[in-house]
N, C-alpha and C positions, 0 to 999 in steps of 0.2 A: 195251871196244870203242868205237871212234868213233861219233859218231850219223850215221846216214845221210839226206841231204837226197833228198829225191825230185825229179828232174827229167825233164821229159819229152822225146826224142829223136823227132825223123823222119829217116829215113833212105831210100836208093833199095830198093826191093822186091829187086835182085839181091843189094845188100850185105848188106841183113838178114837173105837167106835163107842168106846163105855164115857170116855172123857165126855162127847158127841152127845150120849143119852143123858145124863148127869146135867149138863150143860142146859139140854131141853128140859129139864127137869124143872132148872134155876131161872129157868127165864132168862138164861142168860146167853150170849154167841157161844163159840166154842171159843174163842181167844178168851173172851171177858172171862170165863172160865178156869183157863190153864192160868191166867193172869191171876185170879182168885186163891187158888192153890198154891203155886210158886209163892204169892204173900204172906197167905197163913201159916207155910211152911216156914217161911223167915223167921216171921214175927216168935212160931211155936222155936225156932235154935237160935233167939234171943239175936238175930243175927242181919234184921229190919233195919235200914239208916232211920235217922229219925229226919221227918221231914214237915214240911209248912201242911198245916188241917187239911186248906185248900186244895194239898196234893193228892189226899186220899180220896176215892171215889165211895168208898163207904158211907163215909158220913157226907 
């Protein structure tokens, strides 16, 4: 698995809290989450490094 960099995020109080709902939604944290988004968001402006299967937590 890739190594993860920690960064820290401020966001507006309604976003975080809908990110938050969303996230419960998914079964997922809130990180696992924002993490899920920022990828798709890549992947959707073509713009995704390409990386080793074993890096994706997807599959």
């Amino acid at each position: 698995m890739a190594a993860k960099k920690p960064f820290a995020l401020r966001l507006d109080e309604k976003m975080m809290k809908a990110v938050e709902k969303w996230a419960e939604d998914e079964f997922r944290s809130t990180n696992g989450q924002l993490e899920w988004i920022i990828r798709e968001a890549l992947k959707k402006a073509g713009r995704l490094p390409k990386s080793n299967p074993s890096d994706d937590p997807e599959t």
